[in-house]
LOGU-799763 format. One line per field, with one value per residue: residue number from 0; x, y, z of N, C-alpha, C in turn. Coordinates in Angstrom, 2 decimals. Atoms other than C-alpha are relative to their C-alpha. Last residue first. Layout:
nr [NUM	...]
n_xx [X	...]
n_yy [Y	...]
n_zz [Z	...]
ca_xx [X	...]
ca_yy [Y	...]
ca_zz [Z	...]
c_xx [X	...]
c_yy [Y	...]
c_zz [Z	...]
END
This chain:
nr [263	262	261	260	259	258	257	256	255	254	253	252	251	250	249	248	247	246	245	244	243	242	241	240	239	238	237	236	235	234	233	232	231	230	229	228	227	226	225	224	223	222	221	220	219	218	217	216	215	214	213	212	211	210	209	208	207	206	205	204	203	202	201	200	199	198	197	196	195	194	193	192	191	190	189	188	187	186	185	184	183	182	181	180	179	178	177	176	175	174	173	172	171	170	169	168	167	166	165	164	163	162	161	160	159	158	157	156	155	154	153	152	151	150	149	148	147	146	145	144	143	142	141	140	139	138	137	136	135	134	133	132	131	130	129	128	127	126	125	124	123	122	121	120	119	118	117	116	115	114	113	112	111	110	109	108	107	106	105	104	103	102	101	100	99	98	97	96	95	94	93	92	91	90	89	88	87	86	85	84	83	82	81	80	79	78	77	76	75	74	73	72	71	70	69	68	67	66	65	64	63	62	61	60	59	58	57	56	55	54	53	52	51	50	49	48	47	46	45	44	43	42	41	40	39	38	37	36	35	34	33	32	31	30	29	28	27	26	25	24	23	22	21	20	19	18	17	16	15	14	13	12	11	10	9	8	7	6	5	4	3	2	1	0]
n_xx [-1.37	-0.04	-0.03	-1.26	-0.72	-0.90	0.89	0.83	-1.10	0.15	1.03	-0.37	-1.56	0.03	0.93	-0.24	-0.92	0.75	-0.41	-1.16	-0.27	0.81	-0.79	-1.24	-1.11	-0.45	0.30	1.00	-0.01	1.03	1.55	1.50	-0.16	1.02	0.70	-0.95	0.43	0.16	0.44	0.00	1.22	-0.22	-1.37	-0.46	-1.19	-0.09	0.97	-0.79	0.69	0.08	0.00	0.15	-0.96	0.38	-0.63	-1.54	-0.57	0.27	0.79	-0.74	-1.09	0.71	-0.09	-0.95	-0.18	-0.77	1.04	-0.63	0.53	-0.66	0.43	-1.39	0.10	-1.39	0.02	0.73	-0.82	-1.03	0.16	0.75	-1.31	-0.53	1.09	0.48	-1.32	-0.50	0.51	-0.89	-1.88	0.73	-0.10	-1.88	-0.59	0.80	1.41	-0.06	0.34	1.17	0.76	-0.65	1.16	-0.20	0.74	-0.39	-1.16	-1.30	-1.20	-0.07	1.21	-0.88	-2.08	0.34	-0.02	-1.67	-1.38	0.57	-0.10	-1.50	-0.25	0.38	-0.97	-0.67	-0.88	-0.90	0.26	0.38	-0.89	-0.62	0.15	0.94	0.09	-0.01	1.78	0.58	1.47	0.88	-0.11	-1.83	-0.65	0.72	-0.92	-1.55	0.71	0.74	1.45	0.55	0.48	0.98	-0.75	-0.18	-1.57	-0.75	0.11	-0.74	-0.22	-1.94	-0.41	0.98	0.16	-1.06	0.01	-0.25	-1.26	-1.02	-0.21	-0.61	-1.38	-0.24	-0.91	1.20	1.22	0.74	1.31	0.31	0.19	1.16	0.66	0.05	0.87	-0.31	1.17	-0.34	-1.06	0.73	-0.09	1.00	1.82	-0.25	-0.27	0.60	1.17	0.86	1.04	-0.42	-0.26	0.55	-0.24	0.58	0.71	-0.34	-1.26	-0.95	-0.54	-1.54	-0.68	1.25	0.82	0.82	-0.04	-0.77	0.58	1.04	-0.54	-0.36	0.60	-0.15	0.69	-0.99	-0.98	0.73	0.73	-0.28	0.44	-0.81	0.52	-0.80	0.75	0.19	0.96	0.95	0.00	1.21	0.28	0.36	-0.14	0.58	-0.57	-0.38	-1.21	0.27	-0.83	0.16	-0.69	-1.02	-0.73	-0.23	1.47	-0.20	1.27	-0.17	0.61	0.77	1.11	-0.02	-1.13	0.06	-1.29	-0.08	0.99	0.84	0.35	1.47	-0.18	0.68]
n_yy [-0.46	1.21	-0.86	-0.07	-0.87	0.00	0.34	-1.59	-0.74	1.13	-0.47	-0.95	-0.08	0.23	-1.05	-1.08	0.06	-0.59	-1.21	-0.26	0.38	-0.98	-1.53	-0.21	0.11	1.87	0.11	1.40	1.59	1.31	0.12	-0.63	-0.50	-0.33	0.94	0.86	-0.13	1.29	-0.01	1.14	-0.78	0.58	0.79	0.53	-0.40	0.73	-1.04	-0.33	-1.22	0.44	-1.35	1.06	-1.08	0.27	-0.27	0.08	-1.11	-0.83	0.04	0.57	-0.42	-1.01	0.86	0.59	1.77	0.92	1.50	0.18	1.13	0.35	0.51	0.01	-0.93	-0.63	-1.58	-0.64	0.22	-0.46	-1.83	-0.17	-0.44	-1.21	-1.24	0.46	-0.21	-1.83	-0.75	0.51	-0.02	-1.29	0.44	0.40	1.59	0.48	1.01	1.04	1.18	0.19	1.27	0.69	1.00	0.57	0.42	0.70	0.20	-0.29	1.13	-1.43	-0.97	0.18	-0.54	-1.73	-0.42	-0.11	-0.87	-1.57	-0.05	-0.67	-1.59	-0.69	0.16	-0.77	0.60	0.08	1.68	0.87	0.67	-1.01	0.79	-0.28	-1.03	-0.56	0.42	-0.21	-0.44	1.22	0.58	0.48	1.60	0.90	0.48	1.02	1.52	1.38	0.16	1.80	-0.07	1.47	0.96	0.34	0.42	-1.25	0.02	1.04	-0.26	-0.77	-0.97	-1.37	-0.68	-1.58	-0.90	-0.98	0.31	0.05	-1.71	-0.80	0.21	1.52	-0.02	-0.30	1.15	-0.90	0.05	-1.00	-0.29	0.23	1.39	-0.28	0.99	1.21	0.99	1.70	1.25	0.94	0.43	-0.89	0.31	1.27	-0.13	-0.93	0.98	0.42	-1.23	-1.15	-0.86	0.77	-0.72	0.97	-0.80	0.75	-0.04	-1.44	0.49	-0.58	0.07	-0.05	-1.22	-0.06	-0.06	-0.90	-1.24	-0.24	-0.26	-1.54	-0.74	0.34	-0.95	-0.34	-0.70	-1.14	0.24	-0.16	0.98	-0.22	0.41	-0.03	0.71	0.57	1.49	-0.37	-0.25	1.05	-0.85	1.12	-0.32	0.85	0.23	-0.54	-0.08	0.57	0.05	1.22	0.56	0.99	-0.31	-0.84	0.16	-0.95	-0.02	0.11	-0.85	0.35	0.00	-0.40	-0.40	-0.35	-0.63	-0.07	-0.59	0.02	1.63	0.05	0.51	1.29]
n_zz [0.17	0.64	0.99	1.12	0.20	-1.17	-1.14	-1.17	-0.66	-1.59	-0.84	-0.08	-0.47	-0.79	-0.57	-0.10	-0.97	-1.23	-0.18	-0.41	-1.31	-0.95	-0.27	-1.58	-0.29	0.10	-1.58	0.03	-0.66	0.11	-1.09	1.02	1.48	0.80	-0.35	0.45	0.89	0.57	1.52	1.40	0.92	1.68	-0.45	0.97	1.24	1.50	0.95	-1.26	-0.73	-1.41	-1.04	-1.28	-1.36	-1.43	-0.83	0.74	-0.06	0.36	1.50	0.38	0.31	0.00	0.88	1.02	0.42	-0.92	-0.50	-1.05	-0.97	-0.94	-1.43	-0.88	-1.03	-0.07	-0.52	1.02	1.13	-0.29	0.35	1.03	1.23	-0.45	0.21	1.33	0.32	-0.31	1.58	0.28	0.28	0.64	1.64	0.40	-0.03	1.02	-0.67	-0.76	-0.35	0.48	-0.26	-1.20	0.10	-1.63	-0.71	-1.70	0.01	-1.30	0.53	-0.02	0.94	1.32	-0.12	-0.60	1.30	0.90	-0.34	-0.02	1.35	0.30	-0.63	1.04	1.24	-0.46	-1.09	0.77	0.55	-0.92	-0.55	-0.86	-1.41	-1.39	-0.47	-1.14	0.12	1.07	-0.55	-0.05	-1.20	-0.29	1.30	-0.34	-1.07	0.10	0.80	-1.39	-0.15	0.63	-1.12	0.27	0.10	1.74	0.08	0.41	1.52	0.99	1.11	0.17	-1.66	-0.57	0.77	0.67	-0.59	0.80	0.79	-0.57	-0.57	0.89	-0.21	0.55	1.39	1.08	0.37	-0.77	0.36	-0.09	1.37	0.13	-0.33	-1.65	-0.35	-1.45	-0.85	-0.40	0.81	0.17	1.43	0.37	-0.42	0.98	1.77	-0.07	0.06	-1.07	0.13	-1.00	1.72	0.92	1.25	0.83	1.72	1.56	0.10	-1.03	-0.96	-0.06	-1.10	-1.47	-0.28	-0.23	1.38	0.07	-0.08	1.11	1.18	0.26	0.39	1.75	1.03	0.72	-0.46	-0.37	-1.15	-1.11	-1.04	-1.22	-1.24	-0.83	-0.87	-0.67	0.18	0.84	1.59	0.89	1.57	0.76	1.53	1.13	1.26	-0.03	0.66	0.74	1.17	0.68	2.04	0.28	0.30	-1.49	-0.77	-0.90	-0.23	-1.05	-0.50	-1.10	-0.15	-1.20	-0.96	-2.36	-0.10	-1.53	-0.63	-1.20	0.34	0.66	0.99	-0.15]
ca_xx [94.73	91.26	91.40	90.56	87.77	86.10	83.27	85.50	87.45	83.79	83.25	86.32	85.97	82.30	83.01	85.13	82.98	80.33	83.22	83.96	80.37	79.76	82.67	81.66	78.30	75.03	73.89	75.59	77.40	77.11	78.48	79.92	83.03	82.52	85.59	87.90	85.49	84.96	86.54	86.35	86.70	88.08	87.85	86.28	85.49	83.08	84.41	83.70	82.14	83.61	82.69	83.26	82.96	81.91	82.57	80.87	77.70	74.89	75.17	78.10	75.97	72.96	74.83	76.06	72.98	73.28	72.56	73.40	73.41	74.88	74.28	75.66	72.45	73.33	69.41	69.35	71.98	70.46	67.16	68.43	70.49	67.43	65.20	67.67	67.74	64.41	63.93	66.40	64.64	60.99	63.12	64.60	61.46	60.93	61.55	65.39	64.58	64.93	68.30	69.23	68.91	71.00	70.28	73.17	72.07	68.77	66.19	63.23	60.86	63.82	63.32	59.25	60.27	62.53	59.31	56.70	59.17	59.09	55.50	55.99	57.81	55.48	52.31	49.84	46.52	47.33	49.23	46.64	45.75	45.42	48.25	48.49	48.43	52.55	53.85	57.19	59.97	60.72	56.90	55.78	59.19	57.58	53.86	55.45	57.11	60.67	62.17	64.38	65.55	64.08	64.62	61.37	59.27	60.38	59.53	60.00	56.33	54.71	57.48	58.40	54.76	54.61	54.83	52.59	50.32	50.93	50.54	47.59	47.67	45.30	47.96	51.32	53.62	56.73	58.44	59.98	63.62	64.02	64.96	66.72	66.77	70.00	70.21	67.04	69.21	68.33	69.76	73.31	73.56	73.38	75.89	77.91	79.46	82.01	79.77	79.02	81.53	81.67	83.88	84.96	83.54	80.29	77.67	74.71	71.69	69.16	72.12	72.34	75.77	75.01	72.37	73.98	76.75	74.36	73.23	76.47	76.98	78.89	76.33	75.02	77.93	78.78	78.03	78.28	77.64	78.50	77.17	79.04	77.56	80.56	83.08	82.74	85.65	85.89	87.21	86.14	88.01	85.40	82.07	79.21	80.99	78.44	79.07	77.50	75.18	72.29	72.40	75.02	75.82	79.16	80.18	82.97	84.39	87.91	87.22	84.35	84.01	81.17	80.43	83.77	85.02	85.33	88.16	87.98]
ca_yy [-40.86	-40.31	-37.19	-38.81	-38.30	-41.23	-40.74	-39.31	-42.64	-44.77	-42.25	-43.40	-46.86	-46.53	-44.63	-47.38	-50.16	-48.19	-48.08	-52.03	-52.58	-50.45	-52.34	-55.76	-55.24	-55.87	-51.47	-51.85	-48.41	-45.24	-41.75	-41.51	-44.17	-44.67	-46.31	-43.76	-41.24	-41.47	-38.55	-38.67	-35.04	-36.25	-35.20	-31.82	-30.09	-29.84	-29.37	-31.73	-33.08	-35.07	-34.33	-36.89	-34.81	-38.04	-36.95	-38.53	-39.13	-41.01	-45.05	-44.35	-41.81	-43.66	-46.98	-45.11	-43.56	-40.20	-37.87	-34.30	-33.58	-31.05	-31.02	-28.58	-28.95	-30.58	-30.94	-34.56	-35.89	-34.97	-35.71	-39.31	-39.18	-38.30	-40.88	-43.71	-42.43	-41.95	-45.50	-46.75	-45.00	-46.10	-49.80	-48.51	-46.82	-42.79	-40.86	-40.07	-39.27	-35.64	-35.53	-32.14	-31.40	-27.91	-27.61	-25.08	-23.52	-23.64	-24.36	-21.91	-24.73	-27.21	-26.68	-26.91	-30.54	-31.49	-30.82	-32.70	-35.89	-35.32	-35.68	-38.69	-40.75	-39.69	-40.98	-38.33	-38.02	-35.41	-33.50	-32.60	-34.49	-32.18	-32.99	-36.72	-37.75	-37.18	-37.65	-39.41	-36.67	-35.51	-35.95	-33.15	-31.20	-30.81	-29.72	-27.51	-25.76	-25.07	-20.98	-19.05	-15.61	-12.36	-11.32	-9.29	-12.52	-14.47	-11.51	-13.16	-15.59	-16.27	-18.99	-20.13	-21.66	-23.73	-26.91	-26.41	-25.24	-28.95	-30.78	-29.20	-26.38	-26.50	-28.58	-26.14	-28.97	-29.00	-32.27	-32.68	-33.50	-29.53	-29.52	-26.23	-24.38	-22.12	-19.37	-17.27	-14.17	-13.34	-16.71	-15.86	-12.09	-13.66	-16.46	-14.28	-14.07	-15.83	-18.71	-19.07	-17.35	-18.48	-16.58	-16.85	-16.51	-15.70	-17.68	-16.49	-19.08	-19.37	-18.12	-21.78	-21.92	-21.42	-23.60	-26.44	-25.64	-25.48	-29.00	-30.92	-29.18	-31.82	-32.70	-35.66	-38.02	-37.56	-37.33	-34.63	-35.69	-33.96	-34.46	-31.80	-30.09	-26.65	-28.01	-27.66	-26.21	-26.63	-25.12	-24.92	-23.38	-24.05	-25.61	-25.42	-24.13	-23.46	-20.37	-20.50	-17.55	-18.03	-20.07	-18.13	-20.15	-20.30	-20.82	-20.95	-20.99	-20.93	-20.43	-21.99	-21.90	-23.50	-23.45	-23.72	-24.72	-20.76	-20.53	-17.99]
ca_zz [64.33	65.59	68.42	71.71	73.80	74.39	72.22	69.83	69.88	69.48	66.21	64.54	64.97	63.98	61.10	59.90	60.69	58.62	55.80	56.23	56.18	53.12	51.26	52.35	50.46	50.95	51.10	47.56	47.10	44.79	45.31	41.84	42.86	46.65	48.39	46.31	47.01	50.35	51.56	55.41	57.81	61.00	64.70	64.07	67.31	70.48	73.42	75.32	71.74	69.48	65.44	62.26	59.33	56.55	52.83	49.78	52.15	52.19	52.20	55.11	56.77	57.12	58.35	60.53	62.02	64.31	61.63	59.92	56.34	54.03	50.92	47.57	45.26	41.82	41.33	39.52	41.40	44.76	43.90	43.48	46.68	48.54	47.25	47.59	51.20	51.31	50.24	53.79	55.76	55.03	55.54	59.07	60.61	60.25	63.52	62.10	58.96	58.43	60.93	60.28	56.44	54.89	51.45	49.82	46.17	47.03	43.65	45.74	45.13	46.56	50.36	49.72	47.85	50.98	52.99	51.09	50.98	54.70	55.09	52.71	55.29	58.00	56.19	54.24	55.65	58.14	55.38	53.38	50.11	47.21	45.43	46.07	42.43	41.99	45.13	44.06	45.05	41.85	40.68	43.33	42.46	39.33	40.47	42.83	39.92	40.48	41.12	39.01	40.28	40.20	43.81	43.93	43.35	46.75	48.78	51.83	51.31	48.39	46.67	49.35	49.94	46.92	48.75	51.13	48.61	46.57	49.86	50.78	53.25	56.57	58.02	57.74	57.58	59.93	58.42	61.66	62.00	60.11	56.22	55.56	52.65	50.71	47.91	49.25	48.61	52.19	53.17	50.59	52.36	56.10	55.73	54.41	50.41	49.52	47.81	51.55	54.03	57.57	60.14	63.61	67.03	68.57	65.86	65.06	64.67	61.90	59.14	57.85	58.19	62.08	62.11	60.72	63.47	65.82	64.81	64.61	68.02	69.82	72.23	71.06	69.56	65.95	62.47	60.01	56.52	53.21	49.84	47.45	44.69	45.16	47.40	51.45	53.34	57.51	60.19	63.77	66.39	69.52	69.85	71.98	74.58	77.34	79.46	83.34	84.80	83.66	80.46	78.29	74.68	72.91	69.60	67.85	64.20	63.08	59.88	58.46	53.77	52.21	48.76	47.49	43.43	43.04	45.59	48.29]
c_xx [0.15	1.54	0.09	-0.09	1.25	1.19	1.14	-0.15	-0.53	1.33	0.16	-0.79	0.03	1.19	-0.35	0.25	0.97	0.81	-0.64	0.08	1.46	0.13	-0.74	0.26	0.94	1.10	0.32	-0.11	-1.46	0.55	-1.05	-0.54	-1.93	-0.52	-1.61	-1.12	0.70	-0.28	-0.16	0.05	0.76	-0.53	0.58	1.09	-0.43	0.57	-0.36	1.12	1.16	-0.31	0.51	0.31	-0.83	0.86	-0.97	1.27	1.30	0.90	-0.20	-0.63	1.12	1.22	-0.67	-0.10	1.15	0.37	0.94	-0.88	0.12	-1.30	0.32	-1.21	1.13	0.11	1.37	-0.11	-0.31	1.07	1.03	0.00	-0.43	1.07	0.92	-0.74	0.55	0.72	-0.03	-0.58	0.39	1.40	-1.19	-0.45	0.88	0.98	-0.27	-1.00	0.63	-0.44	-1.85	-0.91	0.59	-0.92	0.48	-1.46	0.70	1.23	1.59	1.78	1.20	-1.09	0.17	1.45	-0.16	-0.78	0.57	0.93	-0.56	0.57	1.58	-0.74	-0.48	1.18	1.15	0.89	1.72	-0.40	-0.83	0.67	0.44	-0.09	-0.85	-0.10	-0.32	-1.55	-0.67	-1.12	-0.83	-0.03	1.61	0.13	-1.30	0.64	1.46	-0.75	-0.08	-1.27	-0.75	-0.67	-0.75	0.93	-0.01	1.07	0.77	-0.51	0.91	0.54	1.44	0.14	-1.00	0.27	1.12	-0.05	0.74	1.23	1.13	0.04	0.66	0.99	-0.39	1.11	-0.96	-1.48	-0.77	-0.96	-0.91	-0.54	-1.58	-0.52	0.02	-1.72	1.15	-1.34	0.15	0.80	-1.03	-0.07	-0.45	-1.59	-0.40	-0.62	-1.86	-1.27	-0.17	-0.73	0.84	0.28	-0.74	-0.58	-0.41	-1.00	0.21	0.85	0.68	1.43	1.03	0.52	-1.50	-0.53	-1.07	0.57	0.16	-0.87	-1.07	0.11	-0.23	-1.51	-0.08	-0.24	0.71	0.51	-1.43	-0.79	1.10	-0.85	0.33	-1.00	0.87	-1.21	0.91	-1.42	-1.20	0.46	-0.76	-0.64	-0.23	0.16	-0.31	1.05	1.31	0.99	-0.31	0.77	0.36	0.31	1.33	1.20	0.95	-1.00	0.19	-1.37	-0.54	-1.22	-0.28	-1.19	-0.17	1.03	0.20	1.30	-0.01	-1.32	-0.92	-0.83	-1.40	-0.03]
c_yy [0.08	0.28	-1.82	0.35	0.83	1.17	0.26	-0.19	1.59	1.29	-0.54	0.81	1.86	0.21	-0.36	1.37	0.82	-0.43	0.26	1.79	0.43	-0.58	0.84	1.05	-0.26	0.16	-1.46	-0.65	-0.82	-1.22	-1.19	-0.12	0.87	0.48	0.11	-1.27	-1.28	-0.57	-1.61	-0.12	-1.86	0.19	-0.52	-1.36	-0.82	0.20	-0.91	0.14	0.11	1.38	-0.87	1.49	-0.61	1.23	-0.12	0.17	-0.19	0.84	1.55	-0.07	-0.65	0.62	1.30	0.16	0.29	-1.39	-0.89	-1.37	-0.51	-0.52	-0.31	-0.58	-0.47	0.80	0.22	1.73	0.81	0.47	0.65	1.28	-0.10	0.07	1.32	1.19	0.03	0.10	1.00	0.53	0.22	0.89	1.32	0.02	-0.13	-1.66	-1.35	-0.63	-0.41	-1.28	-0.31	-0.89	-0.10	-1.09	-0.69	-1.03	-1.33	-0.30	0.69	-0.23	1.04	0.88	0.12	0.31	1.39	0.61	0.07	1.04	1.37	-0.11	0.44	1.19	1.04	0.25	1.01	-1.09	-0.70	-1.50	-1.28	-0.62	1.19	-0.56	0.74	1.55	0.56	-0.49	0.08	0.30	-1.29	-0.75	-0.31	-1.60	-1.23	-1.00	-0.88	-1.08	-1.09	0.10	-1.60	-0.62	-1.61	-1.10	-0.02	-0.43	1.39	0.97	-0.91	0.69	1.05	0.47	1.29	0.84	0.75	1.08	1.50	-0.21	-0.36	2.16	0.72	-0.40	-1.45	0.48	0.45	-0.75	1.17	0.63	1.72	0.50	-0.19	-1.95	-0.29	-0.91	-0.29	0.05	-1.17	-1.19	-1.38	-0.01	1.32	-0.48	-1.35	0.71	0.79	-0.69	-0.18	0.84	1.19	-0.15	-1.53	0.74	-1.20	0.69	-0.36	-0.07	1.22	-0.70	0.84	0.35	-0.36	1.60	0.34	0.34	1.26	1.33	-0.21	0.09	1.60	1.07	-0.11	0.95	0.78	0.80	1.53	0.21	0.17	-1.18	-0.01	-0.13	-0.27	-0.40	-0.88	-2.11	-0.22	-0.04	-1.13	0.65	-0.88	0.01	-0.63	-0.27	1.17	-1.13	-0.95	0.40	-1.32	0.89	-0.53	0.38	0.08	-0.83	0.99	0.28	-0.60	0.96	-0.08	0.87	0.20	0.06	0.29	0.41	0.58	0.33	0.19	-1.35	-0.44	-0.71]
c_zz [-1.64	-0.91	-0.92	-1.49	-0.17	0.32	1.56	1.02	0.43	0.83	1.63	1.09	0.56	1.02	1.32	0.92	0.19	1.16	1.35	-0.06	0.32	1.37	0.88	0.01	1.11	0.15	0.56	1.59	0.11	0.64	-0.08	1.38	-0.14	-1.35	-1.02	0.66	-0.88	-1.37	0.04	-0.90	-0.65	-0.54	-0.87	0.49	-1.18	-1.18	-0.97	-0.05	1.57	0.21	1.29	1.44	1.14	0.94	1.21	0.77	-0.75	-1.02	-0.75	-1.72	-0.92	-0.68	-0.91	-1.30	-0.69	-0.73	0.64	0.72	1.51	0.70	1.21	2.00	1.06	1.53	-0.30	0.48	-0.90	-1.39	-0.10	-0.30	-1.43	-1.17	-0.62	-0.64	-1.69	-0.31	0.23	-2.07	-1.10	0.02	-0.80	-1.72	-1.38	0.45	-0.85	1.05	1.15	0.31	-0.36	0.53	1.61	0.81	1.42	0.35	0.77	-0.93	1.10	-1.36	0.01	-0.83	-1.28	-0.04	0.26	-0.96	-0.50	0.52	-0.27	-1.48	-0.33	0.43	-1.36	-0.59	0.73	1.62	-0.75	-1.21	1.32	1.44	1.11	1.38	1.00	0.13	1.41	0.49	-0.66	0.66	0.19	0.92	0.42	-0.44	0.61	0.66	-0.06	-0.69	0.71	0.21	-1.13	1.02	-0.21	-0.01	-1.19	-0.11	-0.37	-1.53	-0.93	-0.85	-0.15	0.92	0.12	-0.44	0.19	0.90	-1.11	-1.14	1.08	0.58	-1.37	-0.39	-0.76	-0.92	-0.50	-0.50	0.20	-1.33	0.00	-1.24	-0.60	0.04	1.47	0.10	0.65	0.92	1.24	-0.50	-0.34	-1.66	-0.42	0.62	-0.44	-1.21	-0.25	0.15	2.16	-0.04	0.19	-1.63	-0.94	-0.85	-1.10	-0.90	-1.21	-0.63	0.83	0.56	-0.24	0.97	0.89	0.42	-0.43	-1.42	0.05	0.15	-1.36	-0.83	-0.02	-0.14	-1.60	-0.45	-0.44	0.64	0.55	1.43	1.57	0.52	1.02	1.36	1.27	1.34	0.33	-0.12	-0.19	-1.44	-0.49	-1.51	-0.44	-1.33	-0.86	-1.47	-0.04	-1.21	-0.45	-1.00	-0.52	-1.56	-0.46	0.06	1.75	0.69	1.88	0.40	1.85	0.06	1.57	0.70	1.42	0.24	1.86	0.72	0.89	-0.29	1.53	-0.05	-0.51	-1.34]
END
């Protein structure tokens, strides 16, 4: 495996059992991440953009194939504590405050027999823009800055990998849209290898260095995107023509999934 990967899916399926049918989640799936890349699956519901996060991820087994983190297993690399996950819901534990929620990686799983660095919850409290709020407890906190509390719990343990499936997509457009801003901020300043999963475009287009465009029935790979040549450094001007002409793009591409053709 080459030392520049994080992420490494060979010929990947998986398959599910309800009663007595078989669901094919996905089938043959490959796909190589590089080391502090920002990478965004998008695609119709269905497809398994969130298995598959959950299957890198080590929450979920898959049946078929092979996925190799740092070359290591997915399995090995989560018991190492080397990658989070950010869940839709900011999943809070409400008698906590937002600085104990935040430092709760760090006392659970034997986080202190690994021996491995680890971010002060005060820090990550300031990375994310909470600073004065420590004590608050999540019910007073909005829904945009419940999930600021989350990502900073994902980053106490400093992940290697942060896996995110659709963190903002309850949150309205312009709480959005400073997350985003947020996100790729922390992003820069960590180095953490991201993967991302979300129905918005326009989301995906402002996010991600690479777009993996999925169809479902089955579900596959219908295009992986570099957008590096459109996106010097990972930075566009949500105004622009260039971000419209990538979300038109992505659209294009996404509409042919939909219909279930391969994008040419």
């Amino acid at each position: 495996m080459s030392a520049t990967l994080a992420i490494n899916v060979r010929k990947l399926g998986m398959t599910f059992r309800r009663e007595r049918e078989e669901v094919v989640a996905f089938s043959d799936l490959s796909l190589a991440v590089d080391r502090g890349r920002f990478v965004v699956l998008i695609g119709p519901s269905g497809c398994g953009k969130s298995t598959l996060l959950r299957n890198l991820a080590d929450l979920l087994a898959s049946t078929s194939g092979e996925i190799q983190l740092f070359g290591a297993p997915p399995e090995q690399v989560r018991m190492q504590r080397r990658t989070s996950f950010v869940f839709q819901e900011a999943t809070l534990l409400p008698w906590r405050t937002v600085i104990e929620n935040i430092a709760l990686p760090l006392e659970v799983g034997g986080w202190r027999s690994l021996d491995r660095p680890n971010s002060e919850p005060s820090e990550l409290l300031e990375l994310v823009g909470l600073k004065g709020r420590e004590r608050f407890y999540p019910w007073q906190l909005s829904g945009g800055q419940r999930q600021r509390v989350a990502i900073a719990r994902a980053l106490a343990t400093q992940p290697d990998v942060l896996f995110m499936d659709e963190p903002f997509g309850a949150l309205d457009e312009i709480t959005r849209d400073a997350l985003n801003d947020e996100l790729l901020r922390i992003w820069r300043e960590t180095g953490t290898t991201l993967i991302f999963v979300t129905h918005s475009l326009s989301e995906a287009a402002f996010l991600g260095q690479t777009i993996v465009v999925m169809g479902a029935k089955p579900g596959r790979i219908v295009q992986q995107i570099n957008l590096d040549s459109e996106k010097p450094d990972n930075v566009i001007d949500r105004t622009s023509a260039k971000f419209f002409q990538i979300t038109s793009r992505l659209r294009a591409v996404l509409e042919q999934a939909c219909n279930g053709g391969d994008a040419p």
